[in-house]
C-alpha positions, 0 to 999 in steps of 0.5 A: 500500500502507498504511503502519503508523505508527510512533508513535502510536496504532493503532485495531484494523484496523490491528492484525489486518487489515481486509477490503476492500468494493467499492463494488458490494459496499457497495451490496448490502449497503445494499439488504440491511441487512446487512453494511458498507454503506461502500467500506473499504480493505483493510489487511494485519494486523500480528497475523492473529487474530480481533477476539473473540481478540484483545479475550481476549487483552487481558483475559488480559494477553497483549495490551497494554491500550487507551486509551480516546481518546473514548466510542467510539474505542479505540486501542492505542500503536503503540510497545505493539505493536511491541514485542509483535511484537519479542517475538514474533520473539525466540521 
């Protein structure tokens, strides 16, 4: 089972889950040009919402704003939301 850190940074699918792929299924998917093309782990959601929910969220200001490491590497402090999730349990 996949631990979350702590500290740190998170990237999006360790905050609302990431479906897994099998091999088989990355294979198919390669042959039909569509689809994730590589064999991914599954990785269960701190936050079970939809990418397009969660990317309006952080617009809003209901969810925490990113930072951005590299042109296309977008990564959220751990510590950012476990304190969102704090917040969440108290309510």
């Amino acid at each position: 089972m996949y631990e979350q850190p702590k500290t740190g940074f998170l990237r999006l699918p360790q905050i609302i889950g990431q479906r897994g792929v099998t091999a088989a299924e990355a294979l198919a998917n390669r042959q039909a040009g569509q689809g994730p093309r590589r064999q991914k782990d599954a990785i269960q959601a701190l936050i079970p919402i939809g990418k397009s929910c969660w990317w309006s969220g952080v617009r809003s200001g209901r969810f925490p704003q990113p930072v951005k490491l590299a042109q296309r590497v977008t990564v959220w402090r751990a510590s950012d939301i476990f304190a969102l999730l704090g917040e969440a349990e108290k309510s």
